[in-house]
TIPADREN-268886 format. One record per atom (N, C-alpha, C): residue number from 1; x, y, z. Coordinates in steps of 0.02 Angstrom, whole numbers. Last residue first. Layout:
# residues N
> NUM, X, Y, Z $
...
# end
This chain:
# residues 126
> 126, 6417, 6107, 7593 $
> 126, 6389, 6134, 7513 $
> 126, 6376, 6220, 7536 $
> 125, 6414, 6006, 7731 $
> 125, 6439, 6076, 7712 $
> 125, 6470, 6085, 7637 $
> 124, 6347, 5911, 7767 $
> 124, 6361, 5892, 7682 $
> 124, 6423, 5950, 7685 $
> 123, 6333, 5978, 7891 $
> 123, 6341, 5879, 7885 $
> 123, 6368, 5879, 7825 $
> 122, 6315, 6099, 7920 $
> 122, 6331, 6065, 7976 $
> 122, 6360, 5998, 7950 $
> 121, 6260, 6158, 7812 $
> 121, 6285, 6186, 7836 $
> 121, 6339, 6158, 7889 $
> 120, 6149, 6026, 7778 $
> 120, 6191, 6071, 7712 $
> 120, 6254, 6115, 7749 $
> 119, 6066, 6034, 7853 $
> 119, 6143, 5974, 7839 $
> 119, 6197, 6011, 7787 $
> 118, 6032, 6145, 7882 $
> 118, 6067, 6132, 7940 $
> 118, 6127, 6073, 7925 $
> 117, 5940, 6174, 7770 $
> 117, 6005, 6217, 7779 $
> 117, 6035, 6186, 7842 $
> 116, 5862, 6058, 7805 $
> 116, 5903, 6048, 7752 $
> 116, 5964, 6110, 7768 $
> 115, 5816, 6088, 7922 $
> 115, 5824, 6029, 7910 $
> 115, 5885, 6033, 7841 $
> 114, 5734, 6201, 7889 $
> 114, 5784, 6202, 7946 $
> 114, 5817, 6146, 7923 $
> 113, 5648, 6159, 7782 $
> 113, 5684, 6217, 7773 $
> 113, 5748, 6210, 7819 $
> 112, 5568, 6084, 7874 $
> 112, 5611, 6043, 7806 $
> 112, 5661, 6099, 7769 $
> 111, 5504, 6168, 7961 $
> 111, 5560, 6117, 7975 $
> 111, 5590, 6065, 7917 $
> 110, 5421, 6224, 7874 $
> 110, 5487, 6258, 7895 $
> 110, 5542, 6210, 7938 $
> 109, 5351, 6107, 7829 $
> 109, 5389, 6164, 7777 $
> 109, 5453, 6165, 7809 $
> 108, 5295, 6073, 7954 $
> 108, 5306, 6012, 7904 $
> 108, 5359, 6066, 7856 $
> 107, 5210, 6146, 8029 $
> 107, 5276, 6142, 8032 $
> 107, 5312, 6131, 8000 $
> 106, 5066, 6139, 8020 $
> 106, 5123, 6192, 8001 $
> 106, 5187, 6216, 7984 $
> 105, 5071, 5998, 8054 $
> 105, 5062, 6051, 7976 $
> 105, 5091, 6085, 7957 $
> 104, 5083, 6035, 8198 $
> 104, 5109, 5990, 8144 $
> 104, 5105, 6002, 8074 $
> 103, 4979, 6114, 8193 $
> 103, 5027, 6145, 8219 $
> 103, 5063, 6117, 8176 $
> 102, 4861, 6013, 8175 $
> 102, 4859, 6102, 8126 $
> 102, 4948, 6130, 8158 $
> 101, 4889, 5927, 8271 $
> 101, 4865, 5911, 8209 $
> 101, 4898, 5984, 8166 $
> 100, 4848, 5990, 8392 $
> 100, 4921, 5957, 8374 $
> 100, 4924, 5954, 8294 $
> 99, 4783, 6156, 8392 $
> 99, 4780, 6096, 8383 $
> 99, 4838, 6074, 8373 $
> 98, 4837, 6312, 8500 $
> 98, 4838, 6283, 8430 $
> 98, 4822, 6218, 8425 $
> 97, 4831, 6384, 8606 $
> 97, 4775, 6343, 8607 $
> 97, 4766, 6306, 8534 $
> 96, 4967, 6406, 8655 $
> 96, 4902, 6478, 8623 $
> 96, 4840, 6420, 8588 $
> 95, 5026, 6283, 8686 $
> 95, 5016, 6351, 8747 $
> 95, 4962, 6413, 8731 $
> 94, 5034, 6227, 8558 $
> 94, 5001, 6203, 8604 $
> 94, 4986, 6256, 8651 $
> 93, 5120, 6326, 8525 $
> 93, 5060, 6305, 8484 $
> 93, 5010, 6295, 8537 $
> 92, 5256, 6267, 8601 $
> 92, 5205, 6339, 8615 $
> 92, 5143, 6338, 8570 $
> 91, 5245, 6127, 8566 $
> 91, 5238, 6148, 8639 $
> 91, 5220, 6221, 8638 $
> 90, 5288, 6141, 8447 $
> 90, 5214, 6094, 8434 $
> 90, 5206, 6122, 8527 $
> 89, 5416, 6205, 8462 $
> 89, 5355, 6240, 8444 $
> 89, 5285, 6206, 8447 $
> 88, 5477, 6101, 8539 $
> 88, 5469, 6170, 8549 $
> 88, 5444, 6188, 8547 $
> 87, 5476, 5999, 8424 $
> 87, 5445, 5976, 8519 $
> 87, 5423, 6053, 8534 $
> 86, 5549, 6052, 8347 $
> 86, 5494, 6028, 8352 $
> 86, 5443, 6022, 8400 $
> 85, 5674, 6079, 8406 $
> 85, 5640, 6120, 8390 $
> 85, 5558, 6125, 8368 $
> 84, 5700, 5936, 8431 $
> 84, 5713, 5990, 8478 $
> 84, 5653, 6029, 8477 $
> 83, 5723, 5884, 8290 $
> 83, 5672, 5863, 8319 $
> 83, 5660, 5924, 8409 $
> 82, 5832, 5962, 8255 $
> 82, 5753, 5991, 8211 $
> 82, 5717, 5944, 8255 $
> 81, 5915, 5903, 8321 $
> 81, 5902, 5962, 8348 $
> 81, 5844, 5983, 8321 $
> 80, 5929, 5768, 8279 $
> 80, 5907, 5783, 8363 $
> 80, 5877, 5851, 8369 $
> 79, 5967, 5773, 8154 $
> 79, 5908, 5784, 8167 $
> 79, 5875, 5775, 8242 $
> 78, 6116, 5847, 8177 $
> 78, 6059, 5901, 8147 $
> 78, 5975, 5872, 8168 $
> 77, 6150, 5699, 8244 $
> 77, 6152, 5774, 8269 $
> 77, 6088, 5838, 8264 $
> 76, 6125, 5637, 8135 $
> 76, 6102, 5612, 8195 $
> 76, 6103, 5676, 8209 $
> 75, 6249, 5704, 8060 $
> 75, 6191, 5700, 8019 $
> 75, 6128, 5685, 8093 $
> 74, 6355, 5683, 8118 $
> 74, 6346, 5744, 8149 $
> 74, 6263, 5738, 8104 $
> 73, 6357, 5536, 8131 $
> 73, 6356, 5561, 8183 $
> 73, 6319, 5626, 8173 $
> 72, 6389, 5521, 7967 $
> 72, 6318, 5521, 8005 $
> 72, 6316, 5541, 8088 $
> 71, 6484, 5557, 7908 $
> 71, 6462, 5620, 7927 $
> 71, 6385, 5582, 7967 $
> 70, 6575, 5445, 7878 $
> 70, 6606, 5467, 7922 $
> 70, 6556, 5542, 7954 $
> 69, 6535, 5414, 7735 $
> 69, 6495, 5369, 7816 $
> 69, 6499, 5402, 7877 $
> 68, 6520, 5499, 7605 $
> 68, 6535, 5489, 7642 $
> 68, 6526, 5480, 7720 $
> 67, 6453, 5535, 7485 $
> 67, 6455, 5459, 7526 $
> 67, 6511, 5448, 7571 $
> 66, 6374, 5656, 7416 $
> 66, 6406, 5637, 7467 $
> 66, 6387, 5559, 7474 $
> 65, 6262, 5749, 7354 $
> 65, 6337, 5712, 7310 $
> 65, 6369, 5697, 7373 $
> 64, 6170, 5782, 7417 $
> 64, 6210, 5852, 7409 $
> 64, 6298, 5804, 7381 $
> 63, 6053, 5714, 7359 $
> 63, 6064, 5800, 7360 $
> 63, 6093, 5826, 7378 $
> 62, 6091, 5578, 7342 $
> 62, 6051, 5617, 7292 $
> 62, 6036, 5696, 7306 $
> 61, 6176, 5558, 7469 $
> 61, 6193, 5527, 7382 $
> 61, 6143, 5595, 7343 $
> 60, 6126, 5611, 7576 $
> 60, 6200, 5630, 7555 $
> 60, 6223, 5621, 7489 $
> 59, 5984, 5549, 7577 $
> 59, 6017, 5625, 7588 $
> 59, 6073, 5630, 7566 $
> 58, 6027, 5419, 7558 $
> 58, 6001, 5459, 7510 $
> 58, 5980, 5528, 7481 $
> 57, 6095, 5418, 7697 $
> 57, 6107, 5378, 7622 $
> 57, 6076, 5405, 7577 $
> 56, 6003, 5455, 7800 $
> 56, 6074, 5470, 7770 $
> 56, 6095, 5458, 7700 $
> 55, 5876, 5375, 7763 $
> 55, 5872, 5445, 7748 $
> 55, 5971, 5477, 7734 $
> 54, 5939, 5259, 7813 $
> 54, 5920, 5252, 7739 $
> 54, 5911, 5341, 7709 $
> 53, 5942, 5286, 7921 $
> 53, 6014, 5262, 7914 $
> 53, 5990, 5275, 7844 $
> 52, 5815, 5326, 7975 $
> 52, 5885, 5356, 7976 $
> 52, 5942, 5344, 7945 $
> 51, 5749, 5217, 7965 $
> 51, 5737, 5260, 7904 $
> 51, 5794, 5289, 7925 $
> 50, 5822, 5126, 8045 $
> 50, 5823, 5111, 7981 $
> 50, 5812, 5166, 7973 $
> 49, 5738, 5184, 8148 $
> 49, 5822, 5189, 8168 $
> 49, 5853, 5178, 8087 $
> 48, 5599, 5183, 8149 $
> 48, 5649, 5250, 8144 $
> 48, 5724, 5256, 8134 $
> 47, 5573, 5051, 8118 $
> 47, 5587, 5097, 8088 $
> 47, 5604, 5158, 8079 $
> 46, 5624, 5027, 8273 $
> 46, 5654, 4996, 8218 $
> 46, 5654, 5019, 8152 $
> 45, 5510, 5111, 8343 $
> 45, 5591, 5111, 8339 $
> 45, 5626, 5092, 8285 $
> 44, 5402, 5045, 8297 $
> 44, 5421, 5118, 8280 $
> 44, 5500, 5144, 8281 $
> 43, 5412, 4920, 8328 $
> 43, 5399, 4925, 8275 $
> 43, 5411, 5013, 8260 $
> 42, 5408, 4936, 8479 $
> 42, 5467, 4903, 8411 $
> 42, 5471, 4933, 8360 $
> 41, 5285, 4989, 8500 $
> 41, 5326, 5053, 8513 $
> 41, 5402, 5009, 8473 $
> 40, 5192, 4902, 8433 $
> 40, 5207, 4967, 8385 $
> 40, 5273, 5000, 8407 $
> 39, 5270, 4736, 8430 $
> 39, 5223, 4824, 8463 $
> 39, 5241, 4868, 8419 $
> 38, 5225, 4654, 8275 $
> 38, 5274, 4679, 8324 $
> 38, 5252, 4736, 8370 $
> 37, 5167, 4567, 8193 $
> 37, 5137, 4591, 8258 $
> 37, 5209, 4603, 8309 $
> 36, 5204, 4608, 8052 $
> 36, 5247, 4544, 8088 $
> 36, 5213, 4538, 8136 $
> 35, 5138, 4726, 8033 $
> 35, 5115, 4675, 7994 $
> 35, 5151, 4607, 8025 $
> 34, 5227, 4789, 8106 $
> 34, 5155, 4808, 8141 $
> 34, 5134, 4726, 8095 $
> 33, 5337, 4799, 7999 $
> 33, 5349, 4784, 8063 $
> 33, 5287, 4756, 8109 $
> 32, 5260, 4869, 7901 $
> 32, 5285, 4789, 7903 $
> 32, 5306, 4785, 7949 $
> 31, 5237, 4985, 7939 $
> 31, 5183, 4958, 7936 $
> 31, 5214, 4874, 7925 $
> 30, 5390, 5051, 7978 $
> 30, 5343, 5054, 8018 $
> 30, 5270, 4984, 8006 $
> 29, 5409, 5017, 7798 $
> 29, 5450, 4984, 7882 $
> 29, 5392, 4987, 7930 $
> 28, 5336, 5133, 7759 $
> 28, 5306, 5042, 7764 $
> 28, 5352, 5005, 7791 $
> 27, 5362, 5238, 7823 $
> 27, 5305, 5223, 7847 $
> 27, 5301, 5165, 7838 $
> 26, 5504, 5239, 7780 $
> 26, 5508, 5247, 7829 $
> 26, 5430, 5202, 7882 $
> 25, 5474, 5259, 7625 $
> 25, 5534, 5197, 7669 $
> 25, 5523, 5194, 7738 $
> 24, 5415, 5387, 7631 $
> 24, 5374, 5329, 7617 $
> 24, 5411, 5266, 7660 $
> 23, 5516, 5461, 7678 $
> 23, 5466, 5443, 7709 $
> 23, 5399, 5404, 7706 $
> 22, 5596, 5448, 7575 $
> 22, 5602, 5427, 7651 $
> 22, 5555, 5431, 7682 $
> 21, 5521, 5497, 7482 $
> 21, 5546, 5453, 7484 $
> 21, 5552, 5422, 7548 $
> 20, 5518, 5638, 7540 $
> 20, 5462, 5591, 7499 $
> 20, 5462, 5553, 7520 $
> 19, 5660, 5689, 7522 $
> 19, 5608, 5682, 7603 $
> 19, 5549, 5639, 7582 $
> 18, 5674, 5679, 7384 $
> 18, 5697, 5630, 7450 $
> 18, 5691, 5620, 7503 $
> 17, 5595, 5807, 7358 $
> 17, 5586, 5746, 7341 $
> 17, 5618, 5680, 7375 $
> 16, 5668, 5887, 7443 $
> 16, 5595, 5894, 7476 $
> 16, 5568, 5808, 7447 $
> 15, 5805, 5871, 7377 $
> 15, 5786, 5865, 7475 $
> 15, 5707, 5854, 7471 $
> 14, 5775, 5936, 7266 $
> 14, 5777, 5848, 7263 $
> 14, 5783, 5865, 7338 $
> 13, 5735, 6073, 7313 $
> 13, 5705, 6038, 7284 $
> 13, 5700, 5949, 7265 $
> 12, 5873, 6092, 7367 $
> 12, 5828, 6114, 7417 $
> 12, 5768, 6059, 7396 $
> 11, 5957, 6093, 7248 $
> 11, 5959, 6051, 7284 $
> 11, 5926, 6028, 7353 $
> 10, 5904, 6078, 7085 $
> 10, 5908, 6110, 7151 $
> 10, 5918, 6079, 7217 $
> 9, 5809, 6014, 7000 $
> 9, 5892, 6003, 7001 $
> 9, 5919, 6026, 7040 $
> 8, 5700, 6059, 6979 $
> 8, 5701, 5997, 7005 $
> 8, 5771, 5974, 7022 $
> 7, 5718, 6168, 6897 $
> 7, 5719, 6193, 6970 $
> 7, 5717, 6136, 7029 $
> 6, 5762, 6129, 6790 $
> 6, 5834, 6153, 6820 $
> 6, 5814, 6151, 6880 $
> 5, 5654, 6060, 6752 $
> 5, 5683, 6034, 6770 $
> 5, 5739, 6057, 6805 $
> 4, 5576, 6193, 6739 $
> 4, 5567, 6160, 6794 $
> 4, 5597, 6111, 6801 $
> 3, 5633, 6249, 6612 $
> 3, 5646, 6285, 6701 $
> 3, 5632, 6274, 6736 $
> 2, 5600, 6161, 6537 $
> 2, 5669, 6154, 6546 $
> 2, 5677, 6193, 6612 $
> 1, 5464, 6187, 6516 $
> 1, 5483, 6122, 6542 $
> 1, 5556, 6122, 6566 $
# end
């Protein structure tokens, strides 16, 4: 029990758990927005722009000890670029006849891998 709490203590590990999170925060924005009858394409915005601001915040507090405001620019930054890279690969997938669905999947890891060494490197620098 104690070597899985140390490993819950990690900081790769509370990321994957605060990616959770956020992304629960993220989907029932999205679905209360839709629940107001807002368009979806509002209603997607608005929760994207929130979960961002809320993903900062809880990215910086709960995994890498940061409150400081002054890093969301470059935080925006990192996730322009994992979204980049996204587009990228769901685009060569696509090119060898991979499903969107099954590509996306695939992805979901290694872009939470990229994602985190990039704030970690670029935004929290830990």
């Amino acid at each position: 029990m104690k070597a899985l709490i140390k490993k819950l203590n990690q900081p790769f590990f509370r990321f994957l758990i605060v990616g959770g999170i956020n992304t629960i925060f993220g989907y029932g924005l999205f679905a209360f927005f839709i629940y107001l009858n807002l368009h979806y394409s509002v209603a997607s915005l608005l929760s994207t722009i929130l979960g961002v601001l809320f993903n900062f915040k809880t990215t910086g507090k709960l995994v890498f000890n940061s409150s400081d405001n002054r890093l969301i620019v470059r935080f925006f930054a990192v996730y322009g670029m994992v979204y980049l890279v996204n587009v990228g690969l769901l685009k060569g997938f696509q090119l060898i006849g991979l499903n969107v669905y099954i590509a996306g999947a695939i992805l979901v890891l290694p872009l939470a891998i990229l994602s985190f060494l990039l704030n970690r490197k670029f935004v929290f620098k830990k």
